[in-house]
N, C-alpha and C positions, 0 to 999 in steps of 0.2 A: 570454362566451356560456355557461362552466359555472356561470354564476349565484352566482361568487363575486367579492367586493369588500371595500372597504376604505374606512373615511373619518373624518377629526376631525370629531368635533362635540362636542358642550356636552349636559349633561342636557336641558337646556331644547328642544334644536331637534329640530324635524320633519321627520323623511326624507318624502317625497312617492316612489311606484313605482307608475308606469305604461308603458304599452305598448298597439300599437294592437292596436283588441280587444276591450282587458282592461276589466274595472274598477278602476280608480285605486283604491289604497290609500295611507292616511296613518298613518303611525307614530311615537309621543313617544318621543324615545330612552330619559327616564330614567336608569334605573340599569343596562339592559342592555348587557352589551358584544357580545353578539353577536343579531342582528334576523334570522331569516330567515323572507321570507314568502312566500306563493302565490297569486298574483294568479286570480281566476277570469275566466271567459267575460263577454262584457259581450250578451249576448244580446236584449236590450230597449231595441237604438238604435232599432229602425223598429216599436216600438210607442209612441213617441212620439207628440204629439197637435202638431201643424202648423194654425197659425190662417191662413185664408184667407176673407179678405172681413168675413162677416159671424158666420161657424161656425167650425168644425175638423176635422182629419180625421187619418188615421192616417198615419204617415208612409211607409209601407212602399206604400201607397196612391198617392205623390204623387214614388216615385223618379225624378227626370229632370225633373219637371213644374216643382219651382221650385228655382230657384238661389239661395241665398246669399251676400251682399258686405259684408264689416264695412266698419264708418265708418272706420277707419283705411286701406283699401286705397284710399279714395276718397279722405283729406283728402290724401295723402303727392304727389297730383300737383299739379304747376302747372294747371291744367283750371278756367275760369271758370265751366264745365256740367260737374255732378256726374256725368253721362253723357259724358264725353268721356272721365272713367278708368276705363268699364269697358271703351273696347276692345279686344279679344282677350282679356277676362278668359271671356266667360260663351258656354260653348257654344251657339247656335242665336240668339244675339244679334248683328248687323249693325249695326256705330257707322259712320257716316263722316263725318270731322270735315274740314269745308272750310278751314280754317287762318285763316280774317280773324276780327280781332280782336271777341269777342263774339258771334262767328254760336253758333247753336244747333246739336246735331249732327245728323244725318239715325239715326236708330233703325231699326228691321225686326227684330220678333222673330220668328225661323222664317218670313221672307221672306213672311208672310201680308198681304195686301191685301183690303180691302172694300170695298163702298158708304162706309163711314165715312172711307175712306183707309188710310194704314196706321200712322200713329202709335198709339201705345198709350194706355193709361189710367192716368194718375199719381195716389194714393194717399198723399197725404200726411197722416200723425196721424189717418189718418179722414175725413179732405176730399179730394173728387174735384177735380184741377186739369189743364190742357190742357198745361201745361210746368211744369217745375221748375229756368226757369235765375234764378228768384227766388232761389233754396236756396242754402243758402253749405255747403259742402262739409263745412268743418269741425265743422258740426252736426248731422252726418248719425250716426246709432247706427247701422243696418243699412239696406239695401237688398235686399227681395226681389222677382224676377222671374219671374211666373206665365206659363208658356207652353203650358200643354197644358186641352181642355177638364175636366177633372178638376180643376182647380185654378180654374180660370174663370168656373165654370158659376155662382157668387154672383152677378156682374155684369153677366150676359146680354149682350145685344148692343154693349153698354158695353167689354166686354171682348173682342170679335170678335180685336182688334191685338198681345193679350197686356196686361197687366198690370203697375206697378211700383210694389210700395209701401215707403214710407220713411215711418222710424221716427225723429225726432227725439234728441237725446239729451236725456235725464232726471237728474233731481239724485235720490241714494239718501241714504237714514239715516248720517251722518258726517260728518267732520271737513268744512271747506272748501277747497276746492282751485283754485286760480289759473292757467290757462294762458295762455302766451305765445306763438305762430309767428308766425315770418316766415322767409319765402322772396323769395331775388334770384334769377332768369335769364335768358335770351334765346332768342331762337330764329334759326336759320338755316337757310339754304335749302345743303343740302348737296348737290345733283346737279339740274346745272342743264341747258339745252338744250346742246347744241355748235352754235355755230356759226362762219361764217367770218369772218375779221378785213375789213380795208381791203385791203390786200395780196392775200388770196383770193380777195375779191368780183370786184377788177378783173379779176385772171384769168380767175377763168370766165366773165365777162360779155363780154370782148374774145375769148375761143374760141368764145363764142354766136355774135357779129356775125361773128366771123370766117367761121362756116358759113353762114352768111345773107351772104353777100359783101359786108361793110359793113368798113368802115373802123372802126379802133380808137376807142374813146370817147374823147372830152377830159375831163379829169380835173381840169382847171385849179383849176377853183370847187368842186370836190367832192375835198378834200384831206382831210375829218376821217377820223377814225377811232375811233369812237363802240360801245363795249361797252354795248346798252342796258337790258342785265340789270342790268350794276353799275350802272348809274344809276339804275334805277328798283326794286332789292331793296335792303335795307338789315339787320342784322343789328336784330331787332326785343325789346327788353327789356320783363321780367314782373317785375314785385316782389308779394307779397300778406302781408297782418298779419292778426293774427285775436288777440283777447284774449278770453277766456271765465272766468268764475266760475261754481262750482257749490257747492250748499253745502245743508245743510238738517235737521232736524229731523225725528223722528216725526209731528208734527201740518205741517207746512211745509215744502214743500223748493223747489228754484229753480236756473235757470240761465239765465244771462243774458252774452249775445255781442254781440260786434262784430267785423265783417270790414271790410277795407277790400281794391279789388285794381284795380292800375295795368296795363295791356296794351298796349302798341303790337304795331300791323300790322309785315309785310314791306315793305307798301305802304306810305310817309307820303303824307299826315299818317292815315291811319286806327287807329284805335286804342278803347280799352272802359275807362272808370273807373267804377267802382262802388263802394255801400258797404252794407252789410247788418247789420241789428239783428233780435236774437230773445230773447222773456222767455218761459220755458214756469217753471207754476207749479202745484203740486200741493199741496190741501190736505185735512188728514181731519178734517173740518167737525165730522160727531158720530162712534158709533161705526159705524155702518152707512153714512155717507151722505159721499163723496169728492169732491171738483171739481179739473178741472185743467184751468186757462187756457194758449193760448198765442195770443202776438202776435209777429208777423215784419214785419218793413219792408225794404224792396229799392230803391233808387233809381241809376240808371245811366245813362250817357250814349255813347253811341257814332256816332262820327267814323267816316263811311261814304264811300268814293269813289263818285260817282255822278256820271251824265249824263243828258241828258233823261229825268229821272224813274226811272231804271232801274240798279241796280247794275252795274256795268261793271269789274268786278277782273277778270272773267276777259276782257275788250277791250281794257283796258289793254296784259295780260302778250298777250296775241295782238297787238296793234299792234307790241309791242316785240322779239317774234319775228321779224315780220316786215320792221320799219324796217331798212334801208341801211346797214350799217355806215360806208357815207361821207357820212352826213348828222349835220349838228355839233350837240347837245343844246343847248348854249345861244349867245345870240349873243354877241358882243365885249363888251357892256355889262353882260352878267350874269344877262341875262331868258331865257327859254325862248324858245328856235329858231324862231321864225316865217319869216322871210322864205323858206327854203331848203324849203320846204314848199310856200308859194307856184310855187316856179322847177319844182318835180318837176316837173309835169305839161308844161311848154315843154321842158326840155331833156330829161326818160329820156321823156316821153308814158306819166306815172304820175301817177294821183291819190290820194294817200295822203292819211291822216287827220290830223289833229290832232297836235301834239308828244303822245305819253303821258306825257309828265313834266308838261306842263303840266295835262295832263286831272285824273290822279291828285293834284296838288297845287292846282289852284284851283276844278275843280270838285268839292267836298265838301260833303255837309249834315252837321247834327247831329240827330242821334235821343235822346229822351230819355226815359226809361220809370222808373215808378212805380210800387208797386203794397203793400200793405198787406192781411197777412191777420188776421184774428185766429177763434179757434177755444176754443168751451165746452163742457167734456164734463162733467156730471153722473152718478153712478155709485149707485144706492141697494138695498144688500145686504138683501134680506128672508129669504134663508138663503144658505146655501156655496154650494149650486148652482143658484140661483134670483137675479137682479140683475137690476134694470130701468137701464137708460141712456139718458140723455139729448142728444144733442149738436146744435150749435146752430154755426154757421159766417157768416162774412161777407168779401167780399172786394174 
């Protein structure tokens, strides 16, 4: 703290001394043995220039209005939707993520609602899109989130919901560089309903009758004893790979990915495979005049529980709340429990649904979604501060 220190190093190496504040200084050791320096005031963060939309503006301008998210706070989660890792990152932003495999997450920035709805405005490289669960995480450079009219006002009623724009990552002047991830996990449901066993149910159900002056139930035919949480949750496993190349040249540069990502539900058989490709390409054609392509491909498949025509996860887990602990899941031969479903309604005078085991496992569709963007941005320098742009999008 009295600003005194000690340390080996080499002629050659660089002490780096900063502090928050300050402006960073760098120092060649050389020949000195002893370095000491004085960091000054960093007084010109919030004169900074902050690109939004179409302009810029000053940063001091836009305190609160937009948030920043590096591409690394996003790839580091398991999350199919590049919006399921920012919840509880960004103040005035509302994630809620439904847990089935592949759903999209519910958004709300600053709880705003319009004629439009309340979803925002996605922002991707310069193309307006309604979602971004195309986007493979690990391609993502930055994420910013525009939530105040200050920051907005480019988009007009386009932006009514807030704003999210995402910046791809870009190959720079250097060597080439190889990346690899893969991630294994699972997911579990760790705090479940309580409820009462076989054992329990008979009890309280025999002090019901008993106060309605009825005679003890016969239990004869209704001897299971059926947990049907454990049966119908299951400990649900995520794997996800991603290989990327970046690499490129003064007049050329490039990078080009593959994702791949496996998902099962808590519910079987539901689940989300997906695989995703992206070539973004930058080149300085003459001296004034730049182009840079990008093409993305997204294709996925997702294994949905449904019943007549309508998602039913959350009917399922309510049927399963509800069902009898003394009603037996499957029958003697190994199929899902029919008959004793039938007898409910004769012998308790209940008419219950459907086995939920059988629901969730034979009534299922398949969903399957495709989609391919590609994007041409033209750049032609007539002075430093004077560029006409071109960009040209298809989807």
């Amino acid at each position: 703290m009295d600003g005194k220190y000690s340390i080996s190093v080499t002629p050659e190496d660089v002490l780096v001394f900063s502090y928050v504040g300050m402006t960073t200084q760098s120092v060649k050791v050389g020949a000195q043995n002893v370095i000491n320096v004085t960091l000054k005031e960093d007084s010109q963060v919030l004169a900074e220039t902050v690109v939004i939309g179409y302009g810029s503006a000053k940063k001091r301008d836009l305190t609160g209005s937009i948030t920043n998210v590096k591409g690394e706070e996003i790839a580091n989660k398991p999350a199919t939707n590049p919006l399921s890792s920012l919840q509880g990152k960004v103040a005035g932003v509302q994630i809620v993520n439904s847990g089935r495999a592949g759903a999209d997450p519910e958004i709300r920035i600053r709880g705003t609602n319009s004629i439009n709805g309340y979803k925002p405005l996605y922002v991707v490289d310069g193309l307006f899109n309604d979602n971004i669960n195309f986007l493979n995480p690990e391609d993502i450079e930055s994420m910013e989130i525009l939530k105040d009219p200050s920051s907005l006002a480019i988009f007009g009623v386009r932006g009514a919901n807030g704003v999210i724009i995402i910046t791809t990552k870009r190959a720079k002047e250097g060597q080439t560089t190889v990346s690899i991830n893969a991630s294994v996990g699972f997911k579990h449901i760790g705090d479940r309903v309580e409820l009462t066993n076989a054992a329990q149910f008979k009890e309280l159900y025999n002090e019901q009758r008993n106060n309605q002056g009825l005679d003890p139930f016969d239990y004869t035919n209704w001897a299971a004893d059926t947990d049907w949480q454990d049966e119908l949750f299951s400990n649900a496993g995520i794997m996800r790979h991603n290989v990327s190349v970046i690499g490129g040249t003064k007049a050329i540069k490039y990078m080009a990915s593959v994702g791949y990502m496996d998902q099962d539900g808590i519910i079987a058989p539901s689940n989300h495979n997906r695989i995703n490709a992206r070539i973004n390409l930058d080149a300085q054609i003459t001296k004034h005049l730049t182009a840079s392509i990008s093409y993305s491909m997204y294709d996925a498949k997702n294994t949905v529980v449904q019943a007549e025509g309508r998602m039913i996860n959350d009917g399922v887990i309510q049927s399963a709340l509800m069902y009898l602990p003394n009603l037996p899941a499957y029958e003697e031969n190994g199929d899902y429990a029919r008959s004793a479903m039938i007898r409910m309604k004769t012998d308790w005078g209940m008419n219950f649904p459907e086995n939920p085991l059988a629901i969730a496992n034979e009534l299922d569709i398949n969903e399957k979604m495709s989609r391919h963007n590609l994007n041409l941005n033209l750049v032609y320098e007539f002075l430093p501060d004077l560029k006409l742009s071109a960009r040209l999008g298809q989807q």
